[in-house]
N, C-alpha and C positions, 0 to 999 in steps of 0.2 A: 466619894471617890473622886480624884483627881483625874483628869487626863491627860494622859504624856504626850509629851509632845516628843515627836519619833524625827531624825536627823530624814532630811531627802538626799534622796542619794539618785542621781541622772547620769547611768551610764552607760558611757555611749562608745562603740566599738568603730575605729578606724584602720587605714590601711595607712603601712609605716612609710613613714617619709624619712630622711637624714635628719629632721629638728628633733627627732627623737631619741637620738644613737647616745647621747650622753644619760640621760634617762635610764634607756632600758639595761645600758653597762651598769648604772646604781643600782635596778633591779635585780638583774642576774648576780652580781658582785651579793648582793644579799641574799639571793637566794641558795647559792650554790656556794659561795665562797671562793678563795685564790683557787684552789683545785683544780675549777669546772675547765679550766684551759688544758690539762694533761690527759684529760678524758678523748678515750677515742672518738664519739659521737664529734668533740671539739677540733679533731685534729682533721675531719675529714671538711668543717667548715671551713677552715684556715688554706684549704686547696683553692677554694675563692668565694667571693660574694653570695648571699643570700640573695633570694627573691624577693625584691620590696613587695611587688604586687599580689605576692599570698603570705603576705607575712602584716600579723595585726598587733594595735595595742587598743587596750581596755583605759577608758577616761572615766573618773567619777569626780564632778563639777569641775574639770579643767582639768584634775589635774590624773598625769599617766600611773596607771599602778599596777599594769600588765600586759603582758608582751608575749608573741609568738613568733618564730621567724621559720620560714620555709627556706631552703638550700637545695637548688638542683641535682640530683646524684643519678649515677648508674649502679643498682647494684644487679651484678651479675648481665642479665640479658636484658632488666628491668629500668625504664627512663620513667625516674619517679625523682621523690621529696622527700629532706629529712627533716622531719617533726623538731622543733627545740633550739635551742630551749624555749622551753615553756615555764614564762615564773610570775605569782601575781605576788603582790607586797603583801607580808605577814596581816597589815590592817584589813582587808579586803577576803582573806582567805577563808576557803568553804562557807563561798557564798553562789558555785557555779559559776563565775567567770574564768577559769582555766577551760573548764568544759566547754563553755559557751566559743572562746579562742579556739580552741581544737574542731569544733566542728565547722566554723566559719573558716576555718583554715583549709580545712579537708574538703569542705564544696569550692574554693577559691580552684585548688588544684584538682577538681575532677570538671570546673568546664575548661582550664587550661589544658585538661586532655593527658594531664598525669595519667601513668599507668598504677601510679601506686606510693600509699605516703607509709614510708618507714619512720621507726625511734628505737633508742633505748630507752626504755620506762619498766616502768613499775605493772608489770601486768594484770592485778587489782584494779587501779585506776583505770589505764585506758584499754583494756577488754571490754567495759561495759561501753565503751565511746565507737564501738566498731572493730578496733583490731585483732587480729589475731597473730598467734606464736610463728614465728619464721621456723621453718623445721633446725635443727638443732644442727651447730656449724655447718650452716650451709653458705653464708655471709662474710670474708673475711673479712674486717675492721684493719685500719691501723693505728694500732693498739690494741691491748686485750680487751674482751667485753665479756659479760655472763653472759651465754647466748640464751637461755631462759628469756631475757628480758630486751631479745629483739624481737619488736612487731612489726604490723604490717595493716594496714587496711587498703585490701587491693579493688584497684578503679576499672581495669580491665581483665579481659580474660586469659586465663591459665599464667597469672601472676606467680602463684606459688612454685610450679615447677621453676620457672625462669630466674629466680633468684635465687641461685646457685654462683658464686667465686667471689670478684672484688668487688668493695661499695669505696666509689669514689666520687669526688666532685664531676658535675656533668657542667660544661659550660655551653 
């Protein structure tokens, strides 16, 4: 019997800078497609800038192949973070580095003293990562959203009541 000789793979998660903005647009742009701009989750980033300082990208030997970015918001009563995009490169996938993103992200903003990290997602995926169901339109978006697949994983207390009307950019 032979033995294989298995690729190394070193990777190493950091916190985004601007040398990465062209990157993770090639990432997103493949993960999501021209769409992911018309999406409500998108329309509330475009109110202004993400947080670099809670927002990550995943490196394996140099090179970037996934990404997270945090965006300040208010929704309702609530001064928290929206989750997303969140996208790793097709080569790299279901290996636990989205996950790994999502929680490094999630403790970035709870010692930044977030009340609370919102998304639109897939509630499969990220239920088992902490979040839970926003009660059912209690969130306006702008734009439509399925409100099934707004979550929540809250940092502070009586979160859930308090997310009640508009989720807007927070500056």
């Amino acid at each position: 019997m032979t033995a294989q000789i298995l690729p190394k793979h070193d990777l190493v998660y950091l916190t985004e800078d601007a040398s990465y903005d062209a990157v993770i647009e090639l990432i997103n742009a493949e993960a999501f497609g021209p769409g992911r701009h018309t999406r409500a989750a998108a329309r509330i980033r475009e109110q202004g800038p993400h947080d670099r300082a809670l927002s990550f990208v995943c490196a394996d030997d140099g090179e970037t192949i996934a990404s997270v970015r945090m965006t300040p918001i208010a929704a309702g009563e609530v001064k928290g973070h929206l989750l997303g995009p969140l996208a790793v490169r097709p080569s790299h996938k279901n290996r636990g580095i989205g996950r790994e993103l999502v929680r490094i992200a999630i403790e970035a903003a709870r010692r930044q003293g977030s009340e609370a990290v919102i998304l639109v997602g897939d509630p499969p995926y990220y239920m088992p990562l902490g979040f839970e169901k926003v009660a059912y339109d209690a969130l306006q978006f702008p734009g439509p959203v399925d409100p099934g697949r707004v979550l929540v994983v809250p940092l502070a207390e009586d979160v859930h009541p308090r997310l009640k009307g508009t989720i807007c950019w927070r500056g």
